[in-house]
PDB file as gemmi writes it, atoms N, CA and C in Angstrom:
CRYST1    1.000    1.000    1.000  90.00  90.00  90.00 P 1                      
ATOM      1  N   UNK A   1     -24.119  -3.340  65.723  1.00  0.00           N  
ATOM      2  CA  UNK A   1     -24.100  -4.505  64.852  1.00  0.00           C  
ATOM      3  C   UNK A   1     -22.880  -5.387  65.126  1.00  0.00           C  
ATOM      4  N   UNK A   2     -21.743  -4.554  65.601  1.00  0.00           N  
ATOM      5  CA  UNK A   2     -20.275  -5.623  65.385  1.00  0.00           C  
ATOM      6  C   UNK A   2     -20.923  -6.502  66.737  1.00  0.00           C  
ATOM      7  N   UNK A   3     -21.241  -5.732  68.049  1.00  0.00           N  
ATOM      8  CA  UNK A   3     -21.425  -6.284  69.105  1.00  0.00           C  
ATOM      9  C   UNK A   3     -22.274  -7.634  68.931  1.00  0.00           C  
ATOM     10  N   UNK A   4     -23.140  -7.266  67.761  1.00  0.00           N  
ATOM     11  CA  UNK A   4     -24.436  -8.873  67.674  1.00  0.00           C  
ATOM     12  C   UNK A   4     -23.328  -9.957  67.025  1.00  0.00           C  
ATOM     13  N   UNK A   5     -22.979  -9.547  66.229  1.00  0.00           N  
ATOM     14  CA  UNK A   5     -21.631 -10.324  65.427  1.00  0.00           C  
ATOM     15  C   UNK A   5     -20.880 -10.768  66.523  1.00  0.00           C  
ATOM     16  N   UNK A   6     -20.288 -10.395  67.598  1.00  0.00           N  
ATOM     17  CA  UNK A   6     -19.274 -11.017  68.291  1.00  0.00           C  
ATOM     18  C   UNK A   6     -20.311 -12.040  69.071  1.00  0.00           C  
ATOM     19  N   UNK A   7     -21.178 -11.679  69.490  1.00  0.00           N  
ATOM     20  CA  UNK A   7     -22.428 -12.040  70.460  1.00  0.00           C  
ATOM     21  C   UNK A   7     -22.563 -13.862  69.591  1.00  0.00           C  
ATOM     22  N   UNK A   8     -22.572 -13.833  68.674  1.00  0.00           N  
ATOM     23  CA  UNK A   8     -23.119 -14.771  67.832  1.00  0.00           C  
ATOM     24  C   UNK A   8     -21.548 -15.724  67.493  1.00  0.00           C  
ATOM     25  N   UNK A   9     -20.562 -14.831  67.055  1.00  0.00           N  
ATOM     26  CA  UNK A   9     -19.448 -15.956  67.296  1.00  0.00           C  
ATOM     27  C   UNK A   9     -19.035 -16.273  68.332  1.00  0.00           C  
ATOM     28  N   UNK A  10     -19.763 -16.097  69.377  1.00  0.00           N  
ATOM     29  CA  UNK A  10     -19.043 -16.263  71.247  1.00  0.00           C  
ATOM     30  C   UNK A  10     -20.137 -17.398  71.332  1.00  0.00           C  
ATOM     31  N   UNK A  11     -21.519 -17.418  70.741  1.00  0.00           N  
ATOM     32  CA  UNK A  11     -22.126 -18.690  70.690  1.00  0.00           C  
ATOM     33  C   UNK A  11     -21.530 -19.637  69.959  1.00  0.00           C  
ATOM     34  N   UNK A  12     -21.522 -19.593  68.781  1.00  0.00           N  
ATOM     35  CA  UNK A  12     -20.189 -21.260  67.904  1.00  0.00           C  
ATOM     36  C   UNK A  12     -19.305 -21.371  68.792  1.00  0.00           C  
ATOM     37  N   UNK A  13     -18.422 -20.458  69.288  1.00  0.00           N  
ATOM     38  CA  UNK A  13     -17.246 -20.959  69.981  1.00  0.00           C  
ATOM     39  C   UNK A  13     -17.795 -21.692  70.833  1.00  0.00           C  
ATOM     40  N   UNK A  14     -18.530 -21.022  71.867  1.00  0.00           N  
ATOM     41  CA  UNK A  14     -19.000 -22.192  72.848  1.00  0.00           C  
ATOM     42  C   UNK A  14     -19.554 -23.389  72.538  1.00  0.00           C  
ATOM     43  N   UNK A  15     -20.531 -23.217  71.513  1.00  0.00           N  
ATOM     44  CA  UNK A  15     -21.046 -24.657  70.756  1.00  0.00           C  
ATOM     45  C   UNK A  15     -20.219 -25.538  70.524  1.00  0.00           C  
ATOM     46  N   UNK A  16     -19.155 -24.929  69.460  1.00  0.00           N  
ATOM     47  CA  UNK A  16     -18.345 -26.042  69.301  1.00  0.00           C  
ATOM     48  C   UNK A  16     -17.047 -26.563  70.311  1.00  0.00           C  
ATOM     49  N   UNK A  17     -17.104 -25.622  71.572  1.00  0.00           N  
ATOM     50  CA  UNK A  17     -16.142 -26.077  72.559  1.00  0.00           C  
ATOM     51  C   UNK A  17     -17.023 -27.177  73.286  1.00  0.00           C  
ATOM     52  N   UNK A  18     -18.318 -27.148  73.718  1.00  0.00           N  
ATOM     53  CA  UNK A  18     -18.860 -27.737  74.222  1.00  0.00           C  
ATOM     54  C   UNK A  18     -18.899 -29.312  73.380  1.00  0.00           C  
ATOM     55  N   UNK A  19     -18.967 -29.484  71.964  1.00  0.00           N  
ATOM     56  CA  UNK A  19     -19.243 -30.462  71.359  1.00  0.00           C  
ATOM     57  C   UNK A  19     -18.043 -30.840  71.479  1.00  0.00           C  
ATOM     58  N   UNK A  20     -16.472 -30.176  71.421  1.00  0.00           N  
ATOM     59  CA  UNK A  20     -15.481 -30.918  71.803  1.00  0.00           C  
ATOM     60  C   UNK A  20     -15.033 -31.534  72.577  1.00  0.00           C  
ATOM     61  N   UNK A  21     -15.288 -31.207  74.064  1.00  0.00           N  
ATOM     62  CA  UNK A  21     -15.267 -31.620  75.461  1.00  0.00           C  
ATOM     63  C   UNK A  21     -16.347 -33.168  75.090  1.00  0.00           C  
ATOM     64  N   UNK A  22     -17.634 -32.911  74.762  1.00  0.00           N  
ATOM     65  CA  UNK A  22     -18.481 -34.148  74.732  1.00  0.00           C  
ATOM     66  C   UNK A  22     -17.441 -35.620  74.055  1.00  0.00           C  
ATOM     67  N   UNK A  23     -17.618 -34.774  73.092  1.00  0.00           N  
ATOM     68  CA  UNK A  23     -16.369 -35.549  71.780  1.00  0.00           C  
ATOM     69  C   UNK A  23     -15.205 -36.113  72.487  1.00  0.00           C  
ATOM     70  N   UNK A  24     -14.552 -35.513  73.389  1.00  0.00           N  
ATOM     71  CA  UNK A  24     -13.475 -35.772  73.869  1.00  0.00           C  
ATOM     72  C   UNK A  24     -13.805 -37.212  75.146  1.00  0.00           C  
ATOM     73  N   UNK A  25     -14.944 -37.165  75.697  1.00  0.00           N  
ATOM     74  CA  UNK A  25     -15.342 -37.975  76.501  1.00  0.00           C  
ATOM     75  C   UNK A  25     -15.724 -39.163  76.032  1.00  0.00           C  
ATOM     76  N   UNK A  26     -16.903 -38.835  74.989  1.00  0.00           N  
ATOM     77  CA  UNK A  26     -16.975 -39.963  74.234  1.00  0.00           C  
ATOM     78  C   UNK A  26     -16.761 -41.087  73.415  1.00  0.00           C  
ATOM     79  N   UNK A  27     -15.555 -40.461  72.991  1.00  0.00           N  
ATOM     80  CA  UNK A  27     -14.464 -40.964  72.232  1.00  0.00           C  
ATOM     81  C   UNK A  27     -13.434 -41.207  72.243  1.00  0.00           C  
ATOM     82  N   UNK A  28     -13.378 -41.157  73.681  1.00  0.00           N  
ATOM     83  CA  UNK A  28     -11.902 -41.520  74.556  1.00  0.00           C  
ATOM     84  C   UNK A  28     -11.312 -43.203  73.860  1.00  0.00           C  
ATOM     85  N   UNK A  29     -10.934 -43.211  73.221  1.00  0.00           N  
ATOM     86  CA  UNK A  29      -9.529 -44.910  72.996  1.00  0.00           C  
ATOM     87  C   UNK A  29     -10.490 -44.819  71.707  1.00  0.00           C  
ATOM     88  N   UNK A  30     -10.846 -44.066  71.030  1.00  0.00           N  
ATOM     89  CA  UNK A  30     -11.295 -44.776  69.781  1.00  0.00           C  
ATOM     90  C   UNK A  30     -10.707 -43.875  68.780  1.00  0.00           C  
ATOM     91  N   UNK A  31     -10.487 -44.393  67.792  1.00  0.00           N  
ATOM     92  CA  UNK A  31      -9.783 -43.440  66.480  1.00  0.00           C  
ATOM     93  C   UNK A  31     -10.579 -42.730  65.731  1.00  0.00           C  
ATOM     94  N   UNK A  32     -11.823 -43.012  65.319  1.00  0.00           N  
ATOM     95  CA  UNK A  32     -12.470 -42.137  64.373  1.00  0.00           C  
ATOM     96  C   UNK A  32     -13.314 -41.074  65.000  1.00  0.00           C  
ATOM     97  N   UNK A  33     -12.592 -40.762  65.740  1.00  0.00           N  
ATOM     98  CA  UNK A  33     -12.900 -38.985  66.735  1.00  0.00           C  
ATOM     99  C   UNK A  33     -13.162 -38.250  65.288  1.00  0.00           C  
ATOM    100  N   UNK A  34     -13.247 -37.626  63.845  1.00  0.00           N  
ATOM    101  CA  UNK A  34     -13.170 -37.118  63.026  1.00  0.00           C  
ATOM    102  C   UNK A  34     -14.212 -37.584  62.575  1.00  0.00           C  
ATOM    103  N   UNK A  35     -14.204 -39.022  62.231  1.00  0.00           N  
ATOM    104  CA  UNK A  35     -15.948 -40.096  62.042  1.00  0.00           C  
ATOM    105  C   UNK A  35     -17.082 -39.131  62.893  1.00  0.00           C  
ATOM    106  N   UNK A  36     -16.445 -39.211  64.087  1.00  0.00           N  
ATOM    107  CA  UNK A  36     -17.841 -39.048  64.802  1.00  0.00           C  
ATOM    108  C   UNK A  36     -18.450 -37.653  65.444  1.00  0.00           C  
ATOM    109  N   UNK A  37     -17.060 -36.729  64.925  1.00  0.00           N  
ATOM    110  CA  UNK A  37     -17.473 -35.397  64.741  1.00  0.00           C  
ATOM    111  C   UNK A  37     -18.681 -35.331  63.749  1.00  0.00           C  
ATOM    112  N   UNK A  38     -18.206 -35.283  62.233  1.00  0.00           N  
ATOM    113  CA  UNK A  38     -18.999 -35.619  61.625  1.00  0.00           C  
ATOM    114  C   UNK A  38     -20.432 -36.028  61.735  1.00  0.00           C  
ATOM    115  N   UNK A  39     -20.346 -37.272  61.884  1.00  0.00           N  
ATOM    116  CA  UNK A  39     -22.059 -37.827  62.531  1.00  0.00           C  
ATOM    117  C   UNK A  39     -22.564 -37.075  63.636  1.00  0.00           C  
ATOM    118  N   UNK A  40     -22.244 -36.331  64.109  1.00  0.00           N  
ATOM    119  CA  UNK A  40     -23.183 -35.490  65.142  1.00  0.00           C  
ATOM    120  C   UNK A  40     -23.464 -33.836  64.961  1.00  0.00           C  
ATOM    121  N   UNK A  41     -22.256 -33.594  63.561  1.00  0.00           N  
ATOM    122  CA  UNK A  41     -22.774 -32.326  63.245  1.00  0.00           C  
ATOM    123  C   UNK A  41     -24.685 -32.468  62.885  1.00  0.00           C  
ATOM    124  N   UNK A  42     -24.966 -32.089  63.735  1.00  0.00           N  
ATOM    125  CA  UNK A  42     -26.305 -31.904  63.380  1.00  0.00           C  
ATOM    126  C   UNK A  42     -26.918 -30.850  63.092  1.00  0.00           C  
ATOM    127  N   UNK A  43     -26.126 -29.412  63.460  1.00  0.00           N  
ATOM    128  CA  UNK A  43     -26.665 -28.622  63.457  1.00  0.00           C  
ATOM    129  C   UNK A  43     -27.077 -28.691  61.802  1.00  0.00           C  
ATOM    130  N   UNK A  44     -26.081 -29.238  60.912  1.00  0.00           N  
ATOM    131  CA  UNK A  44     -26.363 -29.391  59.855  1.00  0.00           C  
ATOM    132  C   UNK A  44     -27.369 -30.585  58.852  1.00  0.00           C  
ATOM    133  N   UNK A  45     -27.040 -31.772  59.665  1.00  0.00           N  
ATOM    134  CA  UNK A  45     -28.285 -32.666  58.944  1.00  0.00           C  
ATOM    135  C   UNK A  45     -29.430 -32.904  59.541  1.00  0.00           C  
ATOM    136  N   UNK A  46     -29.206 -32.872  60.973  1.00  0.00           N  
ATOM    137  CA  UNK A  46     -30.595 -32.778  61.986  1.00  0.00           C  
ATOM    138  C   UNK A  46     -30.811 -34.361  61.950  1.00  0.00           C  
ATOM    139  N   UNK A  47     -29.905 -35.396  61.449  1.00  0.00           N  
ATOM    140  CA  UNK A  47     -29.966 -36.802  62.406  1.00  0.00           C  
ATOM    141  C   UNK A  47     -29.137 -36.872  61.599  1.00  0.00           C  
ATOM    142  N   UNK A  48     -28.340 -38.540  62.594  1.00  0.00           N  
ATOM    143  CA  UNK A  48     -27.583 -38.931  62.481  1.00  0.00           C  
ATOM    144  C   UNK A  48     -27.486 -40.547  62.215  1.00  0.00           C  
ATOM    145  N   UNK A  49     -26.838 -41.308  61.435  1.00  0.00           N  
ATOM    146  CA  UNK A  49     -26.654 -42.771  61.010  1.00  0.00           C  
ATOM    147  C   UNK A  49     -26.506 -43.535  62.539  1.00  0.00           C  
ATOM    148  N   UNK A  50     -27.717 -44.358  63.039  1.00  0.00           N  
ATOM    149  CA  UNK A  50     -27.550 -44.769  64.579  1.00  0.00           C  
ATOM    150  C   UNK A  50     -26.194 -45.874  64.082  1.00  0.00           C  
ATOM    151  N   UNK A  51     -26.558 -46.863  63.019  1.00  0.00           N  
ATOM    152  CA  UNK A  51     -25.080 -47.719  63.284  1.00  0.00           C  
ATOM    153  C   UNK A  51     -23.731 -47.440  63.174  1.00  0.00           C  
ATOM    154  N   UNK A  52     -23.824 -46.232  62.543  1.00  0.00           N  
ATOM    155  CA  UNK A  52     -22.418 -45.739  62.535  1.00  0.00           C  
ATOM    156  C   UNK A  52     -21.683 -45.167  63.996  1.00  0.00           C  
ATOM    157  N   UNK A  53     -22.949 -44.050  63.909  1.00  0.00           N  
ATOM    158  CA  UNK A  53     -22.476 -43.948  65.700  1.00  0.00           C  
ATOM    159  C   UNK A  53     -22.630 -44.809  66.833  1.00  0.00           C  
ATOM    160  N   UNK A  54     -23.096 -46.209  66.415  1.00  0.00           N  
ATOM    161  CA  UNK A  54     -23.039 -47.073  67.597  1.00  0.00           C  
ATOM    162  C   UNK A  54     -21.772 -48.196  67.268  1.00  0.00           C  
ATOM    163  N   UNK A  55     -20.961 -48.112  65.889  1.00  0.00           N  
ATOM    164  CA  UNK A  55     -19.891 -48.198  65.735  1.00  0.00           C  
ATOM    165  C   UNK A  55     -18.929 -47.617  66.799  1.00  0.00           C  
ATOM    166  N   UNK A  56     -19.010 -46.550  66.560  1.00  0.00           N  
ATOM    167  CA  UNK A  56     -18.059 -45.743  67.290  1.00  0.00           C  
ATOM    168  C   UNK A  56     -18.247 -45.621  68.771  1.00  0.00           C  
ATOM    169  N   UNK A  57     -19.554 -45.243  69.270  1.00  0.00           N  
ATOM    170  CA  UNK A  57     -19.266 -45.515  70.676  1.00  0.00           C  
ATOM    171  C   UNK A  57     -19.570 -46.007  71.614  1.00  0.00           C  
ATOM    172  N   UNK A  58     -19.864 -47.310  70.633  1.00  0.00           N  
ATOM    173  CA  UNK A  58     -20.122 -48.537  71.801  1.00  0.00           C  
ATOM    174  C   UNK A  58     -18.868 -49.144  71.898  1.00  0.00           C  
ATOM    175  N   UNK A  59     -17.843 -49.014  71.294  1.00  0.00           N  
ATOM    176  CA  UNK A  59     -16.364 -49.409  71.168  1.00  0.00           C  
ATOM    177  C   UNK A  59     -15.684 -48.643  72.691  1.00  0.00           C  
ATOM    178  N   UNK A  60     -15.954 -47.454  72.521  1.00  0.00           N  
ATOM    179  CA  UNK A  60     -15.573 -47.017  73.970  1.00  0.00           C  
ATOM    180  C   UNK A  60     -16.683 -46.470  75.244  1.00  0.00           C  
ATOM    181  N   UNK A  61     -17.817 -47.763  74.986  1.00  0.00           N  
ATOM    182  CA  UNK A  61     -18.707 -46.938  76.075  1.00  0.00           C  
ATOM    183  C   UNK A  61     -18.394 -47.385  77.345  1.00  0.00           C  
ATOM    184  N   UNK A  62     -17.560 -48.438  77.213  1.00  0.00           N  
ATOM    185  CA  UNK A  62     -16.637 -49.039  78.675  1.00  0.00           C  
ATOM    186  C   UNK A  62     -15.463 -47.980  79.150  1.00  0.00           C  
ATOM    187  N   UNK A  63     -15.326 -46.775  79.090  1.00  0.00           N  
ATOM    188  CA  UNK A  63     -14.175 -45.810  79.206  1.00  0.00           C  
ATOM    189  C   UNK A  63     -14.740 -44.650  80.644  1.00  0.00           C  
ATOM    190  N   UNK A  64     -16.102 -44.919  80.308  1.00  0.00           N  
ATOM    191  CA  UNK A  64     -16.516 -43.847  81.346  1.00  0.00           C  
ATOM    192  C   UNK A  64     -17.885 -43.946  81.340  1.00  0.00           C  
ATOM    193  N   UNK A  65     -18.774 -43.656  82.576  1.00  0.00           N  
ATOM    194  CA  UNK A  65     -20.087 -43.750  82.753  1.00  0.00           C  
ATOM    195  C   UNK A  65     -20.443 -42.675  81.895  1.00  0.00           C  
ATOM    196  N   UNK A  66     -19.885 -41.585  81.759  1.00  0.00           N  
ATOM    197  CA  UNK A  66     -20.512 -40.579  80.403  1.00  0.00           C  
ATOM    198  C   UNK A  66     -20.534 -41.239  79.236  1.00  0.00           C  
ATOM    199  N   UNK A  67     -19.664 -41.735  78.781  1.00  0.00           N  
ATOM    200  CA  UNK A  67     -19.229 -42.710  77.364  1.00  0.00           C  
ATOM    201  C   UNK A  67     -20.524 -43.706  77.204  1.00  0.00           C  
ATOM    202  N   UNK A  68     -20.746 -44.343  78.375  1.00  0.00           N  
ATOM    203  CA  UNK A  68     -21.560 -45.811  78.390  1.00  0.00           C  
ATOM    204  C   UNK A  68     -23.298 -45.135  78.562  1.00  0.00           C  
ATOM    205  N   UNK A  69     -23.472 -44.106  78.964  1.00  0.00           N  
ATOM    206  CA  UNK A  69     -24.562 -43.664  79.185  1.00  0.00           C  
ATOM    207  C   UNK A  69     -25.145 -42.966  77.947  1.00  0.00           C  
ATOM    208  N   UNK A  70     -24.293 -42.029  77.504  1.00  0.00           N  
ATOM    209  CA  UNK A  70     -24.680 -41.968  75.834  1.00  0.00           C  
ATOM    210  C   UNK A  70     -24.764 -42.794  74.717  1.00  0.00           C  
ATOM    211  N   UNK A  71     -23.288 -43.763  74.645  1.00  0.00           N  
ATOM    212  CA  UNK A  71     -23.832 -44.829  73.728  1.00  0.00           C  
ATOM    213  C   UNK A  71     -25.347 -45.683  73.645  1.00  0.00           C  
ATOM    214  N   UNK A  72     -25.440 -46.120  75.009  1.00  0.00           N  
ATOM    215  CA  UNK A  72     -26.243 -47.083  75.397  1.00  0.00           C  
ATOM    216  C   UNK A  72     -27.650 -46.843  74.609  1.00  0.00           C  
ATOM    217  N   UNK A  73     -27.904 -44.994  75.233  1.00  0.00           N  
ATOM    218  CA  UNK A  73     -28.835 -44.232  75.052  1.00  0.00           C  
ATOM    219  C   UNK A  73     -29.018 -44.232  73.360  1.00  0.00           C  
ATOM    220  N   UNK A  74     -28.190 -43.646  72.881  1.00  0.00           N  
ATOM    221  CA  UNK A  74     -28.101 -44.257  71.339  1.00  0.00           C  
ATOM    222  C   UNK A  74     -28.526 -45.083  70.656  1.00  0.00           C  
ATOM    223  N   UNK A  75     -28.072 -46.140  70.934  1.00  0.00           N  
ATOM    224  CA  UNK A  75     -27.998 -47.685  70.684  1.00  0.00           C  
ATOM    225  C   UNK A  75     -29.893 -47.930  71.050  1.00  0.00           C  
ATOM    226  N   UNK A  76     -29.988 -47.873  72.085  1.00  0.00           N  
ATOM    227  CA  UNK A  76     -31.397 -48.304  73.041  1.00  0.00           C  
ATOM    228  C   UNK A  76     -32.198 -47.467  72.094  1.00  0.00           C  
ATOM    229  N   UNK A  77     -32.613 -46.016  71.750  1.00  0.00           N  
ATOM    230  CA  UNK A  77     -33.462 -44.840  70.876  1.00  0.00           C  
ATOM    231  C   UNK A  77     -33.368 -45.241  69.094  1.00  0.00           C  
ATOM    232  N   UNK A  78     -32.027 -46.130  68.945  1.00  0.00           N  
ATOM    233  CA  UNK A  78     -31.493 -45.528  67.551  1.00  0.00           C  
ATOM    234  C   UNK A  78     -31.986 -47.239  66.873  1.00  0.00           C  
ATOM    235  N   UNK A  79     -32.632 -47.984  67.367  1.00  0.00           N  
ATOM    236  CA  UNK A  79     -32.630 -49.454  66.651  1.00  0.00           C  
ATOM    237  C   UNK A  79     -33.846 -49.276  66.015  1.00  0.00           C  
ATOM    238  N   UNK A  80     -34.946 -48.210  66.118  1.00  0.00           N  
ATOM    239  CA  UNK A  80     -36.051 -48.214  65.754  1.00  0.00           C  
ATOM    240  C   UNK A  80     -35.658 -47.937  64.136  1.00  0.00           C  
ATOM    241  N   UNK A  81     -35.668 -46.960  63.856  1.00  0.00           N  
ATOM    242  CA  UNK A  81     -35.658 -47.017  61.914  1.00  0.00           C  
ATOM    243  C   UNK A  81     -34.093 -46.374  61.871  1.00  0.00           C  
ATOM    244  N   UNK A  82     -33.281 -46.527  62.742  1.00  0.00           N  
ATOM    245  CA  UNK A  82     -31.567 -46.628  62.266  1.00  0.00           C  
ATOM    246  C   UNK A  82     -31.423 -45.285  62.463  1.00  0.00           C  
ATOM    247  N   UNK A  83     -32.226 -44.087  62.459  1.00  0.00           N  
ATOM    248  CA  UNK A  83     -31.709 -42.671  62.703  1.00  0.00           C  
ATOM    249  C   UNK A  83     -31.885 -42.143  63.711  1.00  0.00           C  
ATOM    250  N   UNK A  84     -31.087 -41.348  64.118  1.00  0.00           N  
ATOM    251  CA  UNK A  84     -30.959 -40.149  65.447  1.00  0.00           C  
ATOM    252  C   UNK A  84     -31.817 -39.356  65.551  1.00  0.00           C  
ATOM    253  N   UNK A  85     -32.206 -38.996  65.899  1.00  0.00           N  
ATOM    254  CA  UNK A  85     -32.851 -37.454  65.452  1.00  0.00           C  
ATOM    255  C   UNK A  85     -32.336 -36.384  66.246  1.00  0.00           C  
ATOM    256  N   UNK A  86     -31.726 -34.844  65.804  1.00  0.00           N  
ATOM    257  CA  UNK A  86     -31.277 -34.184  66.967  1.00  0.00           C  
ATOM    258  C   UNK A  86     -31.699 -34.184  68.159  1.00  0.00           C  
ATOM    259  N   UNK A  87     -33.116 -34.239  68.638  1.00  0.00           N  
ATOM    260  CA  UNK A  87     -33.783 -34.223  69.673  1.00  0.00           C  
ATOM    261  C   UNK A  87     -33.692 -35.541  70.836  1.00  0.00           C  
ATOM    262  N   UNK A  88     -33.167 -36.489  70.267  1.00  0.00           N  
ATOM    263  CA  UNK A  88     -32.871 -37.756  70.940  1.00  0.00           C  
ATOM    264  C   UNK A  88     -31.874 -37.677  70.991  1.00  0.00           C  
ATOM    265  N   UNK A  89     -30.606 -36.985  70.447  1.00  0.00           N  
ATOM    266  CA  UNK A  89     -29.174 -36.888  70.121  1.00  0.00           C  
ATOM    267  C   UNK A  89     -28.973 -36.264  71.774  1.00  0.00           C  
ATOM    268  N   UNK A  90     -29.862 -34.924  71.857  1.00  0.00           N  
ATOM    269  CA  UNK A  90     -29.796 -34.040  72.585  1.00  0.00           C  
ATOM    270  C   UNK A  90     -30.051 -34.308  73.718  1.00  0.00           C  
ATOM    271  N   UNK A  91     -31.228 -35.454  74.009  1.00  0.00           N  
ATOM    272  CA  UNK A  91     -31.597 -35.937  74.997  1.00  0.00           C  
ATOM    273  C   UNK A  91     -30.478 -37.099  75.589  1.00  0.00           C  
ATOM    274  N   UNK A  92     -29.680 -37.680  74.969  1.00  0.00           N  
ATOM    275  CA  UNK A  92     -29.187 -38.574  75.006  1.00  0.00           C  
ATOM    276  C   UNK A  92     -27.769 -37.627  76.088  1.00  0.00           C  
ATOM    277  N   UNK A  93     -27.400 -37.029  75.733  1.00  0.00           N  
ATOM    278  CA  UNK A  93     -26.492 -35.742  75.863  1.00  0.00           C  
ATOM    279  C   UNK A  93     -27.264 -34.967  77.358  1.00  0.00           C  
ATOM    280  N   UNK A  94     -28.011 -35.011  77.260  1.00  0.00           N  
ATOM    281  CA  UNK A  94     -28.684 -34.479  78.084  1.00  0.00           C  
ATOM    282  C   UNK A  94     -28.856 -34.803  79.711  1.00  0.00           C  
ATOM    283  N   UNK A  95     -28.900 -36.303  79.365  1.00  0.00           N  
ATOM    284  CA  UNK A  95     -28.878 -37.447  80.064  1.00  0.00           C  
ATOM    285  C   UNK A  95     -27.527 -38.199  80.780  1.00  0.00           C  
ATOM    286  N   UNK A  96     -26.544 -37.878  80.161  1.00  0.00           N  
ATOM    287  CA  UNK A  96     -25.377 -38.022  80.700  1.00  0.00           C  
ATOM    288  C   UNK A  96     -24.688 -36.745  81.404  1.00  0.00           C  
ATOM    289  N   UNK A  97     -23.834 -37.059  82.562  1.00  0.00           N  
ATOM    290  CA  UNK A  97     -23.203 -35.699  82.969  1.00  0.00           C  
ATOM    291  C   UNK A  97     -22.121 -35.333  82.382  1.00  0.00           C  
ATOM    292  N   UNK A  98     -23.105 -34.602  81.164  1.00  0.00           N  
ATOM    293  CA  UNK A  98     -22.164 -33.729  80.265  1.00  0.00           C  
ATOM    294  C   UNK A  98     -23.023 -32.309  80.098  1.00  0.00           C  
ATOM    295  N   UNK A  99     -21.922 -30.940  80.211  1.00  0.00           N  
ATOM    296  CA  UNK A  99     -21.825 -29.755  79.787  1.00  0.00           C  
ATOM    297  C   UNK A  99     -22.525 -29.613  78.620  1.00  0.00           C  
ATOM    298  N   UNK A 100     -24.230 -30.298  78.110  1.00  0.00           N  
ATOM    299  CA  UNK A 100     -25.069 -29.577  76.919  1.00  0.00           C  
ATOM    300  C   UNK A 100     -25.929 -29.688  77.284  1.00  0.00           C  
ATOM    301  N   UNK A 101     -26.826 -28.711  76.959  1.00  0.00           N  
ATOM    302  CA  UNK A 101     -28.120 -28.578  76.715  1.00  0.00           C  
ATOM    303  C   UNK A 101     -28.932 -28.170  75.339  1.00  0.00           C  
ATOM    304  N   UNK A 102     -29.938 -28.549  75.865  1.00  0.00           N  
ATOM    305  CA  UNK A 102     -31.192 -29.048  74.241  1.00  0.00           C  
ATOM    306  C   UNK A 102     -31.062 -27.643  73.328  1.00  0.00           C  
ATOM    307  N   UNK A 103     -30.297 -26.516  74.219  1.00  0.00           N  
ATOM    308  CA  UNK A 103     -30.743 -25.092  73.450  1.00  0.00           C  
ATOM    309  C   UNK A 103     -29.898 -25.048  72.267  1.00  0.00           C  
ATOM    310  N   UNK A 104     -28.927 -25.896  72.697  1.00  0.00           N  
ATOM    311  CA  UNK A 104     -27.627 -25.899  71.515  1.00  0.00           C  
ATOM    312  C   UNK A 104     -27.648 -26.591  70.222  1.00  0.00           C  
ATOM    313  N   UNK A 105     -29.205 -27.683  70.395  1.00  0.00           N  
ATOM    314  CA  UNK A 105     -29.409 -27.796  69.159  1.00  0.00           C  
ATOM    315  C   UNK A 105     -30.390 -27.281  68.091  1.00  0.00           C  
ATOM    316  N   UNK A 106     -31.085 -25.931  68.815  1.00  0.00           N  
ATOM    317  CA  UNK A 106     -31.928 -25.784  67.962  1.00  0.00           C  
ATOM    318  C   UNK A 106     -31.821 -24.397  67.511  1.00  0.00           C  
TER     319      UNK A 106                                                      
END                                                                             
């Protein structure tokens, strides 16, 4: 049992190392890195406010082709009725060369 227990916090860690690294790319020159943690916890709301997060990183999607390739992706998926949905979040993520995959959100 301890072994499934460690097994399972060695997944969050990675989850949330992985969402930090993303985070860290995406949010390169912008301040509300904490904002936009937030808006992408999804594991917990399962979408996300598209204008808020296109607040945030369309401000720095000029920082890096990862940055500009997710916002864009965002922005482009998220104008339809204003929400994310993890699965477009994921795809979006998916789509840029960044360290996630779709398994991490479900």
């Amino acid at each position: 049992d301890e072994e499934k227990i460690q097994k399972k916090d060695d997944a969050e860690v990675a989850f949330k190392s992985s969402m930090s690294n993303i985070l860290a790319v995406v949010t390169e020159g912008f301040e509300g890195f904490d904002t936009v943690w937030a808006l992408i916890d999804v594991q917990q709301t399962g979408s996300v406010n598209a204008s808020d997060m296109r607040e945030g990183l369309v401000q720095c999607g000029c920082e890096g082709s990862d940055a500009a390739t997710v916002s864009n992706t965002l922005c482009m998926r998220g104008d339809g009725d204003g929400m994310i949905t993890r699965e477009v979040l994921a795809d979006a993520l998916n789509n840029a060369t960044l360290p996630v995959t779709e398994s991490m959100f479900l």
